[in-house]
C-alpha positions in Angstrom: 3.9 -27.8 -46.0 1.2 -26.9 -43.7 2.5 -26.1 -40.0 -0.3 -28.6 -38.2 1.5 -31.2 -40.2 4.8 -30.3 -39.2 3.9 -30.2 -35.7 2.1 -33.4 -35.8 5.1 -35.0 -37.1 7.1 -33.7 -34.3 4.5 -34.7 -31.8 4.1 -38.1 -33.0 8.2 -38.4 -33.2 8.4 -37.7 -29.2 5.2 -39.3 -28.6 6.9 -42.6 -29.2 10.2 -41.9 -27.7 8.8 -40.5 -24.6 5.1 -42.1 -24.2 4.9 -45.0 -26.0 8.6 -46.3 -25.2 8.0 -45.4 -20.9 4.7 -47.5 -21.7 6.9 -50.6 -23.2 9.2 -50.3 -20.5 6.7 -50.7 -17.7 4.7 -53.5 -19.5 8.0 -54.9 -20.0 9.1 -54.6 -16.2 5.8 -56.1 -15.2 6.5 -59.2 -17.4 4.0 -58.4 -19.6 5.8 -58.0 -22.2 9.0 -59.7 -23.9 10.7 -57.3 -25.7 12.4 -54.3 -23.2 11.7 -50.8 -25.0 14.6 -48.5 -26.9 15.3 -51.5 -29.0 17.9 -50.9 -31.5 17.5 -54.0 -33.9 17.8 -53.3 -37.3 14.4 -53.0 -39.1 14.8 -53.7 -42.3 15.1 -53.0 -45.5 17.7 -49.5 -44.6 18.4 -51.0 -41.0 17.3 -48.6 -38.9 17.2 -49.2 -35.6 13.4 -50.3 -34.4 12.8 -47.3 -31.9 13.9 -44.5 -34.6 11.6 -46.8 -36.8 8.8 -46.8 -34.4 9.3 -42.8 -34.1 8.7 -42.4 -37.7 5.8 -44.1 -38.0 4.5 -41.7 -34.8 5.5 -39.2 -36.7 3.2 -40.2 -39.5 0.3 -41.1 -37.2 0.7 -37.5 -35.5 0.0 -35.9 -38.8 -2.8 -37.9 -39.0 -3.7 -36.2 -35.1 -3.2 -33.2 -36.0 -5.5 -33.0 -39.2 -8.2 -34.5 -37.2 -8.3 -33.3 -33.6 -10.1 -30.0 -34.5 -12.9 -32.9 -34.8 -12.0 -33.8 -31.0 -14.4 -32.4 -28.6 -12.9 -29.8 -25.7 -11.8 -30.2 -22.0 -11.1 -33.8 -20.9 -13.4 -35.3 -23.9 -10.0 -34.3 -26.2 -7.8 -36.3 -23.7 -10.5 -39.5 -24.1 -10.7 -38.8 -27.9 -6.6 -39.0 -28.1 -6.4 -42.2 -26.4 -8.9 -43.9 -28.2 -7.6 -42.2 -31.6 -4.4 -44.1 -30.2 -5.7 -47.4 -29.1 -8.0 -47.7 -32.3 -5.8 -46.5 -35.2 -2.5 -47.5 -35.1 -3.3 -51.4 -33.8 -6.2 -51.3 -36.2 -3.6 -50.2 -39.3 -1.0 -52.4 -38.2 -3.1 -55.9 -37.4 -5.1 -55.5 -40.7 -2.6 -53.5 -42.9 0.7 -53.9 -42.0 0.7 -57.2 -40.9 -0.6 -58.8 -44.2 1.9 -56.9 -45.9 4.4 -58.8 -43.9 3.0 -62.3 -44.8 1.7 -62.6 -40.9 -2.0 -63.4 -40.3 -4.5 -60.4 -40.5 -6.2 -59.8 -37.0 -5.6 -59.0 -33.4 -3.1 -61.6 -31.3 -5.0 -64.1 -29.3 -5.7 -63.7 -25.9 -4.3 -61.1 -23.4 -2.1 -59.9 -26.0 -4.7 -58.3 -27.9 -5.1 -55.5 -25.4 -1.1 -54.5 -25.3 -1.3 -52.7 -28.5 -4.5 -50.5 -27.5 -3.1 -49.9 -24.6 0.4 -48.8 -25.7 -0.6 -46.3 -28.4 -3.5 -45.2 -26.5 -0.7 -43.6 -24.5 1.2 -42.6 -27.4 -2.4 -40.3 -28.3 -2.4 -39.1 -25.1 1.3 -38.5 -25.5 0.6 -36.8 -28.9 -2.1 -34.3 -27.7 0.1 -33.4 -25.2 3.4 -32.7 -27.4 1.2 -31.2 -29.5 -0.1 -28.6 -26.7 3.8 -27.7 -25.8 4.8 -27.4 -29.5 2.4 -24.9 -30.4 2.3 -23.2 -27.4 6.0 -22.8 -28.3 5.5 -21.6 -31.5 3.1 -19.0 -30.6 5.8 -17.6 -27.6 8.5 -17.5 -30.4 6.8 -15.4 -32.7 
């Protein structure tokens, strides 16, 4: 399996459980939000608790970094290029994907609403450029 994949799993993994969920938590503390992060509901159909869930699918989506951000221009345009690759593809996937799939309406929420998901995984990018910078950086130190 190619390493860039591998890494981008990883990244994507912690992403969520370190970006994405702190991002939850303080739309969740601000009222924002109803549902606190860490959540460990079953998802179904193996159960599996909704953050571990939610890390998977980072994991996924950081593959999906990692084959693309050579595209990603240097210096701070990569960090504006993460969050957007955040804010656009994962809501995008899961408003007109995922959520048909589920038998739920195709499109954004109405209202304020529509900017929580942006604003969550544009984080989780961020959060994915950045595990991705300490990974291989500790890759390359451990050979």
């Amino acid at each position: 399996m190619d390493k860039r994949a591998v890494l981008g799993f990883v990244a994507g993994f912690v992403a969520v459980l370190v970006f994405h969920q702190a991002m939850v938590g303080i739309l969740y503390v601000l009222g924002v939000i109803g549902s606190p992060p860490y959540r460990l509901s079953p998802v179904p159909p193996f159960g599996v608790p909704s953050v571990i869930n939610a890390a998977f699918w980072g994991g996924v989506w950081g593959i999906v970094f990692a084959l693309v951000e050579r595209r990603f221009p240097r210096g701070g345009g990569y960090w504006l290029a993460a969050l957007v690759f955040g804010a656009v593809g994962p809501p995008l996937v899961a408003w007109f994907v995922v959520a048909p799939i589920k038998g739920l309406p195709a499109g954004p929420p109405a209202g304020a609403r529509m900017l929580v998901a942006p604003l969550i995984n544009g984080v989780f990018g961020i959060g994915v450029g950045l595990c991705l910078r300490v990974l291989r950086a500790s890759v390359s130190r451990g050979r």
